[in-house]
N, C-alpha and C positions, 0 to 999 in steps of 0.2 A: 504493500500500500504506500501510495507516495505521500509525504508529507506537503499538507494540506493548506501549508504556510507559503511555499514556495514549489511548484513541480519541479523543477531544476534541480534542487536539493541531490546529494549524493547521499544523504540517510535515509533512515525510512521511521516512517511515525509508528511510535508504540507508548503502550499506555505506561504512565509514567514511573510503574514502581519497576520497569522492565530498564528504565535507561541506561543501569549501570551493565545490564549484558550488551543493549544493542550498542552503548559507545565501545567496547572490545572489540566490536566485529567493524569497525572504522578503519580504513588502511591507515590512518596516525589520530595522536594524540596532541599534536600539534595545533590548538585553539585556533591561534593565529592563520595557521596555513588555511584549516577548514573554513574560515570565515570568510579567508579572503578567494578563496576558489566559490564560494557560495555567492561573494556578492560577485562578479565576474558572471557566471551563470546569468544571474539573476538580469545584470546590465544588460549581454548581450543574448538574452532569451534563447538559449539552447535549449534544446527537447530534452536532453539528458546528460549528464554526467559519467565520465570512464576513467577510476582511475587505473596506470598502466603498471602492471606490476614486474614488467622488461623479461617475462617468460618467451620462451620461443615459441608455445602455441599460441599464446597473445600476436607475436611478428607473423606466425601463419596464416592466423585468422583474419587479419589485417590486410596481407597479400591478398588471398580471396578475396574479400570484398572490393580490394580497385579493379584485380581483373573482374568481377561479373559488373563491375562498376565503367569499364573502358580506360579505366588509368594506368592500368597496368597490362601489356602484354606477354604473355610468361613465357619465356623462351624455348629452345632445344634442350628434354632436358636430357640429353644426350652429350649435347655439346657445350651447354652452362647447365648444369646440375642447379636448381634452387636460385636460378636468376630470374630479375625483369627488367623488361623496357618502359620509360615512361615517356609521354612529349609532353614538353610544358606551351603555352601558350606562347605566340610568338613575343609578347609584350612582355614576357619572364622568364626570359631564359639567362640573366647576370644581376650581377650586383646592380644596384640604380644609386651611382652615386651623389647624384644629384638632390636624390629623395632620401640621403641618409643625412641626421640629425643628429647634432652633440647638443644637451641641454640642461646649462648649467647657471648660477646668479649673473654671472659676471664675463661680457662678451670676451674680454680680454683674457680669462682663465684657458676661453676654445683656443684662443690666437686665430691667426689668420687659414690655418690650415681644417680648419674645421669649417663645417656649416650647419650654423648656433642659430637655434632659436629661444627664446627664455619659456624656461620652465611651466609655467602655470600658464599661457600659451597656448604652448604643445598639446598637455596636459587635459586643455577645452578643448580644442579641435580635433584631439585622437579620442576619448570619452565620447563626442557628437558621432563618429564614425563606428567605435565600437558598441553602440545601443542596438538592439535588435539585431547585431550585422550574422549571429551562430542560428538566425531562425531557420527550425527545419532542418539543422545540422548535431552534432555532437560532440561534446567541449571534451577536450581529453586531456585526464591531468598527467604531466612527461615529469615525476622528478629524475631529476639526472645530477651525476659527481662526472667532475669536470677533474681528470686525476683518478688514480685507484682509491677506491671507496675505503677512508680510514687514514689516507695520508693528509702528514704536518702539511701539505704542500696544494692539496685539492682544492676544489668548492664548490659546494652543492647548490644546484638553481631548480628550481620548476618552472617549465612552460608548459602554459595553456594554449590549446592550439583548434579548432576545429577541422586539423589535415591529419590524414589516417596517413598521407604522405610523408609528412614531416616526422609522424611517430615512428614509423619502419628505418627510417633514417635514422634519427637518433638514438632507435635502438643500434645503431651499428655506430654512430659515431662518440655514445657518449657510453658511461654506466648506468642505465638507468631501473628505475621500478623499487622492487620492498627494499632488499637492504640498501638502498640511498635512504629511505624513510625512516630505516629502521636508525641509521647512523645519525640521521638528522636529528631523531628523537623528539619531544616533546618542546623543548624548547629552542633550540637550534637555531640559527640563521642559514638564509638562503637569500639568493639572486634572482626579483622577483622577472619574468618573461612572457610577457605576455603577447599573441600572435594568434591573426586571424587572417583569411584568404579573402575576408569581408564578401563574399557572395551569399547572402540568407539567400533561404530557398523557401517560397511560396508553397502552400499545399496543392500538391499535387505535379510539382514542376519536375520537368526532368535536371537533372543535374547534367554539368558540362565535364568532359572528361580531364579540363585542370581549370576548374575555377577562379579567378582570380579579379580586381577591382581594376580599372582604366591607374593610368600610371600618375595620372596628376594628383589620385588618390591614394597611393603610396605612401607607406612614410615606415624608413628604420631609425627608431629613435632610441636616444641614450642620453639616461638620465644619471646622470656622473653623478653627482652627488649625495643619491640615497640609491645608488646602485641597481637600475631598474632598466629593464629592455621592454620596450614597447613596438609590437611591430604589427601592420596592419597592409592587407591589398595584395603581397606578392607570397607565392609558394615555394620560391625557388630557392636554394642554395642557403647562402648564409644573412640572406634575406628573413628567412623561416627557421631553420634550423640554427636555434638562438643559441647555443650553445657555441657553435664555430664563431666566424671574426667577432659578433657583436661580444659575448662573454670571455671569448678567450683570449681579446686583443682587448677592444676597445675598453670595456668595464675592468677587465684586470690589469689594464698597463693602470688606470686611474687607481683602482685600489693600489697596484704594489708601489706608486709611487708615495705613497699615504703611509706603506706599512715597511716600505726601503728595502722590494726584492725586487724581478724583475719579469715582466710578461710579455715576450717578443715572438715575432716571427722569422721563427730559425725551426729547421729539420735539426735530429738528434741524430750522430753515427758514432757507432762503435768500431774503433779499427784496432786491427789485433795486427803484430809483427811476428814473422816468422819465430822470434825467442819467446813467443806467446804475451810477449804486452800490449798492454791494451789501452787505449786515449779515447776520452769522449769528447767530439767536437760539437758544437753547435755554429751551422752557419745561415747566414742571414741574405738571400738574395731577391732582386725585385723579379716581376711575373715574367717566363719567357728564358730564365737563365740557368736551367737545367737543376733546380732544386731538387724534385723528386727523384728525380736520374740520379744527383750524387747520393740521397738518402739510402737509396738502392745498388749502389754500383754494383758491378765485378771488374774487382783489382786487372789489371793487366802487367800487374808484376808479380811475380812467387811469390806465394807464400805466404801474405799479407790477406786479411782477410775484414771485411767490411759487413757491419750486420747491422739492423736497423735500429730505433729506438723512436722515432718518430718522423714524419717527411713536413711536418708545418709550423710546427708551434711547438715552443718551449717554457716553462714556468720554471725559475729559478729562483732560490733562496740558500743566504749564508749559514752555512752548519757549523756547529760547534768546534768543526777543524778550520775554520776560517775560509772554505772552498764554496765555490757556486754549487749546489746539487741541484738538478734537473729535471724535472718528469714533462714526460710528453701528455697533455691534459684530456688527451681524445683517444678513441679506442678503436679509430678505424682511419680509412682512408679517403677524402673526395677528392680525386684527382680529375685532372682535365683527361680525356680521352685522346682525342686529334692530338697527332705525334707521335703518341706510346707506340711503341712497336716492341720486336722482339731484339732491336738492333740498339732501340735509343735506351728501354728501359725493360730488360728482360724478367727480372723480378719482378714488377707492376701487371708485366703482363701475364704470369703466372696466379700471381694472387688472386685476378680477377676470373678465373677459369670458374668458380662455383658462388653460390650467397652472394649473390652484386647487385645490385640496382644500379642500372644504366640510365641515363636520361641525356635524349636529342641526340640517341646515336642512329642510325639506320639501323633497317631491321633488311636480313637477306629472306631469299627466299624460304630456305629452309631450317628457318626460326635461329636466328644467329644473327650476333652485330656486326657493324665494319662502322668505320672513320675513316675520313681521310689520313695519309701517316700510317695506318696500321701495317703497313709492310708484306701487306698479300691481294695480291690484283683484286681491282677493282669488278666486281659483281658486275651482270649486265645487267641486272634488273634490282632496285631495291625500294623499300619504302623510306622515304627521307624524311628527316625528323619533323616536318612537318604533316606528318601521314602521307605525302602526295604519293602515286608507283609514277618514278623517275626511271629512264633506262639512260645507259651508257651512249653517248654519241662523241661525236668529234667536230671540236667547231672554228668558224674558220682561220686561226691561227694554229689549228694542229693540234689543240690540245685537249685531253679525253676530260668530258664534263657531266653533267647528270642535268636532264632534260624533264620536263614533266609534258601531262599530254597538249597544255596548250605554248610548249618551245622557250617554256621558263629554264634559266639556266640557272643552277649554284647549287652549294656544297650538299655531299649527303647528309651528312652528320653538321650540327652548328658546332661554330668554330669553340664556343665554349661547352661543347658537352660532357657530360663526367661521368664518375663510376662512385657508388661507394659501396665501399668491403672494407671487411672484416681485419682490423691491422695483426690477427694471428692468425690468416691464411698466406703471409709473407713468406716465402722459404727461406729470407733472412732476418728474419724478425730476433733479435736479442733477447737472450734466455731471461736476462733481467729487466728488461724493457716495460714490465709494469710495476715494478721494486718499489712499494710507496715511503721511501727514503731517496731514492732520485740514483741519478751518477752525477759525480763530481766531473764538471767541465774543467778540459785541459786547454780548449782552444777554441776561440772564435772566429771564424771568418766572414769578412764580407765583400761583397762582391756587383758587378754588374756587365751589362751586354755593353762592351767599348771596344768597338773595332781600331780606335788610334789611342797614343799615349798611354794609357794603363800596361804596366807591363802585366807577366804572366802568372807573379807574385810578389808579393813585399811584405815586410812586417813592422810592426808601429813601434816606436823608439820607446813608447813611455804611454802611459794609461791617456794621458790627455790627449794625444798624437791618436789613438786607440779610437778615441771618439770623433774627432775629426775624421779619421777613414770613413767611420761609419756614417757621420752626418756628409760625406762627399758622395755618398755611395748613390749608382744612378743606372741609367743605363741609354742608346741613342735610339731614336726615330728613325726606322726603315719606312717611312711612308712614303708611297711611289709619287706626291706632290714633292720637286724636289726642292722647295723652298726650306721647306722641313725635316730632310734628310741631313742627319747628324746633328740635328737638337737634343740636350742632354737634358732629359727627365729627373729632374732629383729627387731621389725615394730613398730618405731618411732611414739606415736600418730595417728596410724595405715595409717600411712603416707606413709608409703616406696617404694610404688609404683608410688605417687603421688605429690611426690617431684618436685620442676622447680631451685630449687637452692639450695646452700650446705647447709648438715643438722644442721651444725655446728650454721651456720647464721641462721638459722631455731628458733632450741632452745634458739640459742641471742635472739630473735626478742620478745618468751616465756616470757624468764626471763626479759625481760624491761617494760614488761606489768604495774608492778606497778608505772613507773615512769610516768605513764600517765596517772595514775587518784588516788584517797584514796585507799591503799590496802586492807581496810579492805571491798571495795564497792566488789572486784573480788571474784567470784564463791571460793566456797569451793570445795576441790579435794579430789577423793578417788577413791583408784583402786580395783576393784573385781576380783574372781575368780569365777565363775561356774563351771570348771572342775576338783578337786582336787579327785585324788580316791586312795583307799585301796583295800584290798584283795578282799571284796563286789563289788566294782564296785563305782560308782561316788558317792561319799559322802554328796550332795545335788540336792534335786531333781530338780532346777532352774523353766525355763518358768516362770508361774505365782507363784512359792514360791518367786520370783526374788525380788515381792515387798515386803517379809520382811527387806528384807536387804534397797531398799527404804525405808523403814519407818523409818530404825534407819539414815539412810542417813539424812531423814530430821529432825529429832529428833537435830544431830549434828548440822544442820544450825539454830538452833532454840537453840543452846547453850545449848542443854540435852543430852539425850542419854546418857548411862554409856557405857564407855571409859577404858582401859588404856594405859599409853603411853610406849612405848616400843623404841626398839632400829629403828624398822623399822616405827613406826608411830605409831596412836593412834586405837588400835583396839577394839572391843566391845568386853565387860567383858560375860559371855557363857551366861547370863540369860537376855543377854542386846537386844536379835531378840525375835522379837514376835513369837513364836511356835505353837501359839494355833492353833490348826487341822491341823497341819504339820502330815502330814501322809508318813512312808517310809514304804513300806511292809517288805522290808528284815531287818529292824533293830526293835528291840524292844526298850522301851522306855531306859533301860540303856547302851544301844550300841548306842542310837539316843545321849541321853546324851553326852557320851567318845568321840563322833563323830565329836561333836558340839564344845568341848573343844579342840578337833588337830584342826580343822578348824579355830579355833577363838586363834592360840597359833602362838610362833615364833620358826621356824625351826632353830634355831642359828647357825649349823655347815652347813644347807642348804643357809643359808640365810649369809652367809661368802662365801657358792663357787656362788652364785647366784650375789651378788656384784664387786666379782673378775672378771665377768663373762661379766658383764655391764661395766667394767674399759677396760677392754679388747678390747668390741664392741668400745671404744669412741678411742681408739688407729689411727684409720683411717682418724681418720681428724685430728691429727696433733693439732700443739700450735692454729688450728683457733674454738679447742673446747673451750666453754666457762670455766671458770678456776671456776665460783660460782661451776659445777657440779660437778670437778674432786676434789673440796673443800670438795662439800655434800657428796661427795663416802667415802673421807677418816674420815668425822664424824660418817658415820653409819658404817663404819669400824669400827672405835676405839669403839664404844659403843655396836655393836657385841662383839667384844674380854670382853668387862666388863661384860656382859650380862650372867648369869649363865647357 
């Protein structure tokens, strides 16, 4: 029998000398949480109440119902075991970063790098949007632990969601259901998340097979200062799925600057040396610069071996030995699809062989996906992520393209379509990899796509030097307009989308790292380049060469490695990467040489407009940049100018 106060209600009316049984049978005892998922309900008139207790016939039950639903196509289960396809609408298929909101007292706190609306605001116009918007639908409550359930280093959120989409998903990408509730207990804090696809459904209305509100009605919002995600209109990505960038970037980089750890966007690897040791690195690269690929690698040198611990996001905090420890805060993988192949990232593409949810990939004909990139000829016939049957033609520059029946041309799969699985179907995935104590970080990297000037590695002189790499860190414009071709994007610690407050305070927060524990306990720093090319084409082959330049990486942590120190940092002397069966087919051994040597050299008149460049970018926040950086700029100025 429903209670009679509210249909919405997730308890049930009983006569009153019975309340102290039927509160037992409550999935918590958490006052708080119950009241605030009741009035929720209650605002935006759901039909019912679910909460998720992250069981796998719960995630089966859920699958059914999109496919007899149209959301979900279930594939071969011959050839994906326990996969599906989804298409999202074409209006949701990425991030809307125009529609994402940072929302805090004080315009000046977002800086310039955000897009701030004040608080009580927001607050009325997402309230106006979420009234009535779950009619006809089913609110479903998602707790989830951002982290292994139980670690110093976690944090637990609930989102309210009316997508059976979003809940399958989170079940793979976070911890979710009883023991998160049970861990939360009674009095507990949580990350409140709130998210709607905003489509009420009328009685008797058919449902669309991905629902979702016109984009001007859109909004991912973050409420920085009582710690709160509101997100309303769109189903996709980390739009919905509030646990990825919104809580694991934006809301935690603002908590750990509050609480002095750190919440970045870095992959976790584990690299083991032939004498069995082992260094945890975290590195930080903007979208497009082969992140996933090195999370995943296979070494191309003996004996060294690479195994995962997470491919996106790292939470870090100072332990009692004075070291960064690490956990990776997510339990699975969403990867971009388009690229992966068995050449770029052969683990990724292993992983995803069973339990995936694909979405905007093509569907072949006989129940199987394909992407562009995926490295096995192109189907002649497929359904293309926007449902259309495309066939393969050729058009008239010669180039094989996918056609639909009335001679539309473009991609099978969208260029941003994804996968997500399970991060313990990796066949590198690190024995310790969910250790809710972390691993202690040996080494940072950061990095970006720079086809001139950035050599092929360097390392930072000194912690402050350290953050400057990373506040320089960027990557250029391949845009076929060629006005734009070789504009350098700056993406802050590949941050800049994922910012909740000014960048300015951001980099403070960097550079005060040593006042909180031995400086000589923090990670050592080095920024890479993979993409630098000449008249040939990309001047290192990366993937798995990637781990020679680890090796000298840890070489440096280990106080070896041959070195010199230069104006821009300390870079390996040409004989100082291990080469052995480095194979390039277009260069011979004395063009590999010369090659080796611009790579491993300092572009000095590059490397003078490259610093102007970065002085430039820091002009926007004003006297609230730190004064250590605009210090660092004008030393490696001056020792530029020395520099022959």
């Amino acid at each position: 029998m429903a209670c009679k106060k509210n249909a919405t209600c997730a308890c049930k009316a009983a006569p009153k000398k019975a309340k102290t049984a039927v509160a037992a049978k409550l999935p918590t005892q958490h006052q708080e949480l119950l009241a605030w998922v009741k009035d929720f309900a209650k605002l935006t008139q759901a039909k019912d109440v679910v909460w998720c207790d992250g069981s796998k016939r719960e995630y089966n039950e859920l699958c059914d119902l999109m496919v007899k639903g149209g959301v979900f196509t279930k594939l071969n289960s011959k050839k994906r075991p326990g996969c599906y396809l989804a298409r999202s609408h074409w209006s949701d298929v990425a991030r809307v970063e125009d529609r994402t909101y940072i929302a805090c007292a004080n315009k000046e706190d977002a800086g310039p790098n955000c897009n701030w609306i004040e608080p009580a605001e927001l607050k009325q116009t997402m309230t106006g949007l979420y009234k009535g918007c779950m009619k006809g639908r089913t609110l479903y409550v998602i707790p989830f632990s951002m982290g292994p359930v139980g670690s110093d280093i976690a944090k637990i959120g609930v989102e309210l969601t009316d997508s059976p989409y979003v809940v399958v998903n989170m079940h793979i990408m976070t911890r979710v259901g009883t023991k998160v509730l049970k861990q939360l207990g009674a009095h507990g804090s949580y990350i409140k998340c709130l998210h709607s696809i905003g489509s009420p459904l009328k009685a008797g209305q058919k449902d669309s097979t991905w629902p979702c509100a016109p984009i001007e009605k859109k909004y991912i919002a973050h409420f920085t200062e009582t710690a709160e995600i509101w997100s309303f209109g769109s189903g996709y990505g980390g739009n919905a799925l509030l646990g990825k960038k919104c809580l694991a970037l934006r809301i935690a980089s603002f908590l750990a600057k509050q609480e002095g750890w750190l919440a970045e966007h870095m992959l976790i690897l584990k690299l083991t040396s032939p004498e069995g040791k082992s260094y945890n690195i975290a590195a930080a690269f903007p979208s497009a610069c082969g992140k996933t690929n090195l999370a995943m690698m296979e070494p191309k040198i003996p004996g060294w071996k690479v195994e995962t611990i997470g491919d996106d996001i790292a939470w870090m905090k100072i332990k009692e030995d004075g070291r960064l420890w690490a956990i990776n805060p997510e339990s699975g993988f969403f990867g971009v699809a388009p690229g992966t192949s068995m050449d770029s990232n052969p683990n990724a593409m292993r992983t995803i062989t069973k339990n995936t949810i694909f979405t905007n990939c093509a569907l072949t004909d006989d129940g199987d996906i394909w992407w562009e990139g995926m490295g096995v000829p192109a189907p002649a016939h497929v359904i293309n992520w926007k449902g259309e049957d495309v066939t393969l033609t050729v058009n008239d520059q010669g180039k094989k393209v996918y056609a639909n029946a009335k001679g539309e041309v473009g991609p099978a799969a969208h260029a941003n379509a994804r996968f997500t699985a399970p991060a313990t179907q990796c066949p590198v995935i690190a024995s310790n990899w969910e250790d809710p104590a972390g691993v202690p970080i040996d080494a940072f990297l950061f990095g970006g796509r720079r086809p001139t000037v950035i050599p092929l590695v360097n390392q930072a002189k000194d912690w402050t030097h350290a953050v400057f790499m990373g506040s320089a860190a960027g990557s250029e414009t391949t845009a076929a307009n060629l006005s734009q071709i070789g504009v350098v994007r700056r993406d802050p610690m590949a941050m800049l989308p994922f910012f909740s407050y000014n960048t300015a305070d951001y980099l403070l927060h960097w550079l005060t790292m040593p006042l909180r524990t031995d400086p000589t306990k923090l990670p050592k720093v080095f920024f890479t380049n993979w993409f630098r090319k000449d008249e040939k084409g990309f001047m290192w082959n990366g993937f798995g060469d990637n781990a020679r330049v680890l090796k000298w990486v840890c070489e440096r942590i280990e106080g070896k490695g041959k070195a010199v120190e230069t104006a821009i940092g300390f870079l390996p002397t040409p004989d100082a990467i291990d080469m052995d069966g480095y194979v390039d087919a277009g260069r011979d051994a004395a063009c590999l040489k010369a090659t080796m040597e611009a790579l491993l050299s300092v572009d000095v008149e590059g490397w003078k407009s490259e610093v102007a460049a970065v002085q430039d970018s820091y002009k926007k926040f004003g006297a609230r940049m730190p004064f250590a950086l605009t210090a660092k700029l004008a030393e490696i100025t001056k020792a530029l100018e020395a520099a022959k």
